[in-house]
N, C-alpha and C positions, 0 to 999 in steps of 0.2 A: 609508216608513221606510228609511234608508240599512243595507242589506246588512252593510256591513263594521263598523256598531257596535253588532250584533247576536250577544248570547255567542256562541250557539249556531252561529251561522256562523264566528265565531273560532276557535272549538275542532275545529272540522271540518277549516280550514284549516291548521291549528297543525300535522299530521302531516304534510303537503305540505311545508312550508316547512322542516322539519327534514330531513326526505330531500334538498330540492336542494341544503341547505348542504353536509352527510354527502358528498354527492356531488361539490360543489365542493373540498371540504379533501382528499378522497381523491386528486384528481385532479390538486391544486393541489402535493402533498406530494415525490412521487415524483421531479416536475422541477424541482423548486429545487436538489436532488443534481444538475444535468446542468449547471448555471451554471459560466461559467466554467470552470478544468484544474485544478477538484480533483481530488485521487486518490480518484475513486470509480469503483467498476465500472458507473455508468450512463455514465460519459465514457471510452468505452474509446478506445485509440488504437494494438492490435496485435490478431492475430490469437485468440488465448486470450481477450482479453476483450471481444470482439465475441462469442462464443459464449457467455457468460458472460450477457452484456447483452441478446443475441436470448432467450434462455432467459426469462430476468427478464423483457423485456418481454412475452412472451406469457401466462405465467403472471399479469404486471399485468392486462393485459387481458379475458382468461378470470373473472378475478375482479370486475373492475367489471361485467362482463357478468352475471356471476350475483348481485351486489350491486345490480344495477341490476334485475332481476328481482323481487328477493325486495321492495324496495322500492316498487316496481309495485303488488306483491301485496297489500303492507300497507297501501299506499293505495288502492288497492278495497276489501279487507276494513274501514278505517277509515272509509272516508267515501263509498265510492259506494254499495257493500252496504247499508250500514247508512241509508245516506237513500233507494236505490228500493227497501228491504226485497228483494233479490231471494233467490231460493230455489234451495238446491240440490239439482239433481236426483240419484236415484239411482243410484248406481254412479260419477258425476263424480269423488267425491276418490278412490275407486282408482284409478280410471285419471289422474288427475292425479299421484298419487304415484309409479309407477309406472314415468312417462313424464318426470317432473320429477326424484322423488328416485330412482332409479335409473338409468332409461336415459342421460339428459345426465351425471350425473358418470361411470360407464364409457364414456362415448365419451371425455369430457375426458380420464381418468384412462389411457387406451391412449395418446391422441395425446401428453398431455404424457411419458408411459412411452417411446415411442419417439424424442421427440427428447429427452427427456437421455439414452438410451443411443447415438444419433449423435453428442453433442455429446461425451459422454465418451470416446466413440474417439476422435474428433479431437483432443481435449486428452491423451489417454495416447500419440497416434503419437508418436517418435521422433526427433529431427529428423537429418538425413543424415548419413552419415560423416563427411563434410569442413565441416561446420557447426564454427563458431568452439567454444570449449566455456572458460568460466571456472569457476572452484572456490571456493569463499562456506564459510568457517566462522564457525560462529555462536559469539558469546561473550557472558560477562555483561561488560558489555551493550555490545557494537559488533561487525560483521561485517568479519571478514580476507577480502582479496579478492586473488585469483592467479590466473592463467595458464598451465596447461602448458609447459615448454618454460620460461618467465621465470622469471628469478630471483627475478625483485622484487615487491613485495607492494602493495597501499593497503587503505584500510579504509574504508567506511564510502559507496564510488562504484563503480560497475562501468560498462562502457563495454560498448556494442555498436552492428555496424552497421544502419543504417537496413534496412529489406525485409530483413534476412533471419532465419533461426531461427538464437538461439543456446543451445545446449545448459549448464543450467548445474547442477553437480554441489554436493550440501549435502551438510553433512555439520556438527556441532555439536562444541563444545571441552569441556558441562559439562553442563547441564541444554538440558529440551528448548525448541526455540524453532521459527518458522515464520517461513516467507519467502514475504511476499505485496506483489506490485507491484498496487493492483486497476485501472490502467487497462491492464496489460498480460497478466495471467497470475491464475488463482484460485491461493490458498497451497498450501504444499507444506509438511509436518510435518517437524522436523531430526529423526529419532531417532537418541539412542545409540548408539554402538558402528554405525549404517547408514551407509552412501552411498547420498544419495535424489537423486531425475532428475527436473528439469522445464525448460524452455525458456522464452525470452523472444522474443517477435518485437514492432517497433515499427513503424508503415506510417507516421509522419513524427516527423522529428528532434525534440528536446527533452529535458526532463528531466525523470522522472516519479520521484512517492517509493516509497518505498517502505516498511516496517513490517513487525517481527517481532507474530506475528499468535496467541502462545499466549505466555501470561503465565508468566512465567519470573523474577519476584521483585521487589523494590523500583523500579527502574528501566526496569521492561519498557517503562512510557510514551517511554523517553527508547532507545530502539532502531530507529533509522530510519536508512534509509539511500536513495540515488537513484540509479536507474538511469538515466543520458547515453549517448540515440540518436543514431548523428551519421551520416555519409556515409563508406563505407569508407575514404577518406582518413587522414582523423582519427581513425579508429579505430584503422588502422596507426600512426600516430604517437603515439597512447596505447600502444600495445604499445610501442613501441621505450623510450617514456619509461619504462616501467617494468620493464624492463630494462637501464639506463642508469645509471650514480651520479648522485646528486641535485645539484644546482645548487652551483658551489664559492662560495665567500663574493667579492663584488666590493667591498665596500667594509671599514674598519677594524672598524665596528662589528660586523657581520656576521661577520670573521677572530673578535673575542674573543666572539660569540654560540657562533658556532662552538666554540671552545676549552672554552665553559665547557659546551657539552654532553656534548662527547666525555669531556671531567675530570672531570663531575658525577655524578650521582646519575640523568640521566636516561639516560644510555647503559647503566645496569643493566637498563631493561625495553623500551626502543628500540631500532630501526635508524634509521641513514639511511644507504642506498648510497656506498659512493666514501671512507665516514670508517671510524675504528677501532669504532663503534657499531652490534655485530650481534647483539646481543638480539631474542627474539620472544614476551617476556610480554605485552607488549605492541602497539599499532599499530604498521606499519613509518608512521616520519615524513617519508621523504623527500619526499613530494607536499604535506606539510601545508599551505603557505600557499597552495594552490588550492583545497580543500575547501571543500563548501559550509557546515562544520558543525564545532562542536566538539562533541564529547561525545555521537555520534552523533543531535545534533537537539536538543543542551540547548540552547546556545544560537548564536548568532553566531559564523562566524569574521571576526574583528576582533580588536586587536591591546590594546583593553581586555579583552575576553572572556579573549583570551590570557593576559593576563596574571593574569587572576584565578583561570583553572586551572593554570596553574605553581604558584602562591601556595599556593592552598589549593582540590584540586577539591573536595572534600566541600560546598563551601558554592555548588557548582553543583551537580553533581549526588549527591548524597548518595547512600552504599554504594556508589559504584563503589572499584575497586582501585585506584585511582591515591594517593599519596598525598600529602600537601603537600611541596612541595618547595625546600629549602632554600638559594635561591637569594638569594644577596648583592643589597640593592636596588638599587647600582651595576651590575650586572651584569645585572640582568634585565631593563633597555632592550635590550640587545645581542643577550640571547638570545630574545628576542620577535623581535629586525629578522631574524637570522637565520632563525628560522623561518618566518617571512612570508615570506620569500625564497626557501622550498624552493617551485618551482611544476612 
């Protein structure tokens, strides 16, 4: 008689066969997160979230170790016990408890205790005096982004140089929010009335996102922002840009974009460097038409997008402050080219 169309042999098997799956989907889960340069803390790619990730891995491992044990277990108790009837001698399950359920999780439970209290040092050091140092306030819902020493503001991008630490200081305009890059840094909580201290370091160039990380009202999904690693070069050259007045108008359209911002309704909650519009309810817009984002990650910046948040933003991103804005249809060609034009 064939083995395998035999119940009783099925049902023996049936416990195997679910442990190797159990085992497969556990192991299958974890790395579909490392695909690709998503912002996840399994694809780190600075110093903060390489300790973040060695942490996470160990504690994976440790567990399919002990997932893979107890599964062992239950397939002897299921099927090998139970078909040579073996017997248990006295005294075995003391000392198997003993040595299973307490000795191995205090060994685990020191070693994993010791390295997250090295990893937590290292993520609380300091980074050096002469370390770059930018200033992030958090708002509903988009981050104001400055520089010591600079005049000039942007929103919603921050720039640092490649290899090194940059010190960056939070501090929040309203309710609480958190700033977390997770390929580069774990979050940092904005408190009230605080100025709170974490750093960023990136070990190769790019552009990683980033995400307010404590729910802070209707739009909290829509509060993202990216931090651009680049080569001290370029870095200087983003300092100088944003300290500099923004891009004068080069062609006619652009002169009455121009016109009708500084005369409108937007230069009540706006800047743009170098024009009579030095409001700060608002983004400073002088870098607008370089952003990756309008609406801190609502949607696209494009010059359809544009236009539909001058119009009417509620119908992108609903409950933000912004309000429709009452801009002549004639006129709001103009003032889209101009602002595509601030880079």
């Amino acid at each position: 008689m064939n083995e395998t169309r035999d119940p009783a042999y099925a049902r023996r098997r049936r416990p195997v066969r679910h442990a190797v799956a159990a085992a497969t989907l556990a192991g299958a889960l974890p790395l579909a997160a490392c695909a690709g340069d998503s912002p996840s803390a399994l694809n780190p790619a600075g110093a903060g979230a390489i300790r973040i990730a060695g942490l996470w891995w160990v504690l994976f491992w440790i567990s399919m170790a002990v997932f893979a044990e107890v599964m062992a277990l239950l397939v002897w108790a299921l099927v090998f016990r139970r078909r040579h009837d073996t017997r248990v001698r006295h005294g075995q399950p003391l000392r198997f408890v003993a040595v299973a359920g307490a000795g191995v999780p205090l060994v685990i439970l020191v070693v994993v205790y010791a390295l997250g209290l090295r990893d937590l040092a290292a993520l609380g050091a300091a980074p050096g005096r002469d370390a770059p140092t930018v200033e992030v306030t958090g708002h509903k819902w988009w981050w104001e982004v400055r520089v010591p020493g600079v005049d000039g503001a942007t929103a919603n991008e921050l720039h640092i140089p490649v290899g090194e630490r940059v010190r960056v200081r939070l501090r929040t305009a309203d309710v609480l929010h958190s700033f977390w890059v997770p390929q580069l840094m774990p979050k940092t909580d904005l408190i009230a009335g605080e100025v709170r201290e974490t750093w960023l370091h990136a070990e190769r160039p790019g552009r990683y996102r980033g995400q307010c990380a404590e729910y802070c009202g209707t739009q909290h999904a829509h509060m993202a922002f990216q931090v651009v690693a680049e080569p001290r070069p370029q870095f200087e050259a983003w300092l100088a840009r944003l300290g500099s007045p923004a891009r004068q108008p080069q062609t006619d359209a652009e002169r009455r974009g121009q016109q009708a911002f500084v005369q409108g309704t937007c230069a009540g909650c706006h800047a743009i460097r170098g024009t009579g519009a030095d409001a700060r309810v608002g983004p400073d817009l002088s870098d607008v038409g370089s952003r990756w984002s309008i609406g801190a990650g609502a949607v696209p910046n494009d010059a359809g997008h544009l236009g539909g948040w001058i119009a009417n933003p509620q119908t992108v991103k609903p409950g933000s402050y912004m309000p429709p804005q009452p801009v002549d249809a004639e006129r709001l060609p103009d003032l889209i080219a101009y602002l595509r034009s601030l880079t």
